[in-house]
N, C-alpha and C positions, 0 to 999 in steps of 0.2 A: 504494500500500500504506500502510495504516494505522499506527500504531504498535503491537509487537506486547514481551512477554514473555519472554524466554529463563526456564528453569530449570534452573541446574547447579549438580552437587551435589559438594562438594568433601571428603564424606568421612561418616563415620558416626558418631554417638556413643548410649551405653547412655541411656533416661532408666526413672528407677523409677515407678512409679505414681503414687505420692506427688509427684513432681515433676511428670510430666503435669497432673493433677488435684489440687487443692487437698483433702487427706483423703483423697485415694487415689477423691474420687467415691461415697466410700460417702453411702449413703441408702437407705429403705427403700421407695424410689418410683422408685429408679435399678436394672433391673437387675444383677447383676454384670457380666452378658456386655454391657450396654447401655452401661457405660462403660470397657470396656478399648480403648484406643487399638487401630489396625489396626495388626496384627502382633505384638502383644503377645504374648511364648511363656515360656514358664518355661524354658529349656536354654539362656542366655547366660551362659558361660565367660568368667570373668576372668581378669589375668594369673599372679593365684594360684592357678588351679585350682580356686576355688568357682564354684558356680553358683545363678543368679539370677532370678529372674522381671523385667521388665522389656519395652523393646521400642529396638530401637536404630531411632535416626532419620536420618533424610536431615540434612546440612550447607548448605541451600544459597546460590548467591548469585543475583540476580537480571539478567541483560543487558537492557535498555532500548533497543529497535531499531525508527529511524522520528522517535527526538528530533531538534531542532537539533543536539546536543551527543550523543557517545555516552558513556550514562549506566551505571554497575556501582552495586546495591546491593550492601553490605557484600563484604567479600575472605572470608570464611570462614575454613575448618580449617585451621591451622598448620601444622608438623612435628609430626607424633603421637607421637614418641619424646619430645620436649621437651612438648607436650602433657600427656602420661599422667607424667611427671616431676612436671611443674610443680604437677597436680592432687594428685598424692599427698601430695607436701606436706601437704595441707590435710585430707587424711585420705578426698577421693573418688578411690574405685577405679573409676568408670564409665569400659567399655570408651570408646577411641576406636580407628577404623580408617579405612584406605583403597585401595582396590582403584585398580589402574593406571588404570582408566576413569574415576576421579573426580578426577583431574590436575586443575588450576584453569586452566591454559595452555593443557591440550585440548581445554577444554571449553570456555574461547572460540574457540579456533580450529575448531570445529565450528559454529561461528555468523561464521566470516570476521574475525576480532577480536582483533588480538595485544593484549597487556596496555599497551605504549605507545601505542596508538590511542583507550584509554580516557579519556576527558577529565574523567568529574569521577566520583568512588566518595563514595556518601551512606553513610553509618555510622550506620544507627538505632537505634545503641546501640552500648559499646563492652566488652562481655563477650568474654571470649575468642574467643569460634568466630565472632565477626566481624569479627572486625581482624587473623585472624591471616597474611594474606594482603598487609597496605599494603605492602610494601616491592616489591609487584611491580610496582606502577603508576606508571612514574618521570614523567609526564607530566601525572597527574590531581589537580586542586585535591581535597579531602575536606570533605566539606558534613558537618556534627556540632552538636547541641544542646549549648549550655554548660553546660545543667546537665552532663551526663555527663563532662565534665572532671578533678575534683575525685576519681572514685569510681575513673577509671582510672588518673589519679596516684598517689593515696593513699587507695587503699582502706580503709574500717573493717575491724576482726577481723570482723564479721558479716556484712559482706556476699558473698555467694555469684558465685562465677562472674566478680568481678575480682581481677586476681589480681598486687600490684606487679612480681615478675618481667615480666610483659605488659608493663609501661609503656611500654618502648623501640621497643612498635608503635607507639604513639602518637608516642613522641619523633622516629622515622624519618621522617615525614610531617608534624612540627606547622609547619614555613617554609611550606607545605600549606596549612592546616587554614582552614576559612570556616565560621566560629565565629556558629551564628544563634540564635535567641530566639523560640521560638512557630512559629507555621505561618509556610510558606516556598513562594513561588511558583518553582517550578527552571525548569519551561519550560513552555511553552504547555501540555503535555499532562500534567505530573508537576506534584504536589503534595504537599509534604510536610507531615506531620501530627502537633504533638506529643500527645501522650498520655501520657506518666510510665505510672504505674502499677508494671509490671515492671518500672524501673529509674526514677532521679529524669528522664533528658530522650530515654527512648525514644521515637520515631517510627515512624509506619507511614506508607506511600507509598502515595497515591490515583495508578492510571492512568487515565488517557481511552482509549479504546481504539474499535476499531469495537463489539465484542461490551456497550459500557459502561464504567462506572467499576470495575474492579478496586483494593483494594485490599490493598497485600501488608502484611502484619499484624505484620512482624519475630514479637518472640517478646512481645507483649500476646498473641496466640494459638500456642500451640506446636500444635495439633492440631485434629480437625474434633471430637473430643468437646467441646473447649471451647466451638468454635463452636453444635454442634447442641444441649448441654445449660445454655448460657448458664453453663457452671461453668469458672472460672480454673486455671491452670497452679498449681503450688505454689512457683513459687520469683517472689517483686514483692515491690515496694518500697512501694505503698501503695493497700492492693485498693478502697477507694472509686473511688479514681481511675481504677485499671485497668477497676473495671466501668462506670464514666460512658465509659470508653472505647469499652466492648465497644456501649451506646445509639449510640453518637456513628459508631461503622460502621456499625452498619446502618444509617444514618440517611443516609449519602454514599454508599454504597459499592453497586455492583449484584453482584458477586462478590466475597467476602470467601478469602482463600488465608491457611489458617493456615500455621504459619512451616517446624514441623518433623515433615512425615507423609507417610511416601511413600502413605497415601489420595490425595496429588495427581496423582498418575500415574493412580489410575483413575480420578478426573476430569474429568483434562486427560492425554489418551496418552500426545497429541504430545510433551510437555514445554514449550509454548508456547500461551500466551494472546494472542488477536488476531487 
């Protein structure tokens, strides 16, 4: 058996259009219906009782089964109560949730996988909904780009989606932390990719697979809109580079999996690529 895929999903959050799609996708050559995310519905309730057009997304984290090493991209959604706390703060009310079947422990153990058997968790970026999970993996080194260091310590007033309360995910793991600079050979079959763009030292992971080079996109792609209409998410840190990004996969990559669209279930059924 080849090396294959897991995807689990550790919980749900709201994104608005405008975050999806860089200008909500407006254009006069884009239909409306041709760039609404899958699932996009106008009747999501928030915790104050308004309601929202929007489209709530998958959280997910990625299992790596068939490496030398057994590999976890990012740990995902946190506590959603300290979550939705934390956000507020800052003045977003976007729903987060979690249904008892998006456990982060169940959902490796549905793939034969307790969390101390995980040996190394790659962080391709360090925004909240993916780190909010490190303290589970008391065994696993954490592969992370330096640049992103800086933004999860001490975050600027402006930037979106880190947030100092976080830090101490980072702080739990940094005796951890294997701190690299540019693309990164993890094992024979994974490759890690930086890209910036959406954040200053995000990465996306090339697989070798039987099916091909899979490449999981973190969040340089939130959705298959972005993918299918070459148009970026609305929340990066520097769109030049995100889009030299967006060249630079198709260019490696034979299947591109954007980060955050349950589109990937009709895709891929199974939940597994490989």
């Amino acid at each position: 058996m080849g090396v294959r895929i897991h995807h689990i999903v550790t919980g749900e959050l709201e994104s608005s259009l405008p975050v999806s799609l860089l200008n909500s996708g407006a254009h006069p050559d884009v239909p409306h219906e041709r760039r609404l995310p899958y699932g996009f519905r106008d009747d999501i309730v928030r915790r104050d009782g308004s309601t929202h057009s929007g489209v709530m997304v998958p959280v997910p984290v990625w299992l790596i089964e068939g490496t030398e090493e057994t590999i976890l991209i990012d740990t995902g959604l946190g506590d959603i109560d300290e979550v939705s706390a934390m956000q507020s703060r800052y003045g977003v009310d976007f729903v987060a949730s979690r249904t008892p079947d998006q456990d982060l422990v169940a959902g490796l153990a549905r793939h034969g996988v307790r969390p101390e058997d995980v040996d190394v968790v790659v962080l391709t970026h360090l925004h909240f909904d993916h780190v909010g999970n490190n303290e589970l993996f008391p065994n696993a080194r954490f592969v992370v780009q330096r640049d992103e260091l800086p933004q999860a310590s001490h975050p600027p007033h402006f930037c979106m989606f880190y947030y100092p309360e976080y830090a101490y995910k980072i702080d739990a793991v940094r005796d951890r932390l294997t701190v690299i600079e540019g693309d990164h050979q993890l094992d024979p079959a994974v490759r890690l990719v930086k890209i910036g763009g959406h954040t200053p030292g995000c990465m996306v992971v090339m697989v070798t697979t039987d099916v091909g080079v899979v490449c999981l996109t973190s969040d340089v792609m939130y959705n298959y809109r972005n993918l299918e209409l070459n148009w970026p998410m609305g929340s990066f840190w520097d769109l030049p580079e995100l889009m030299a990004g967006y060249d630079r996969l198709r260019d490696e990559a034979d299947i591109i999996i954007p980060e955050h669209d349950w589109q990937f279930l009709q895709e891929h059924p199974s939940g597994t690529i490989g």
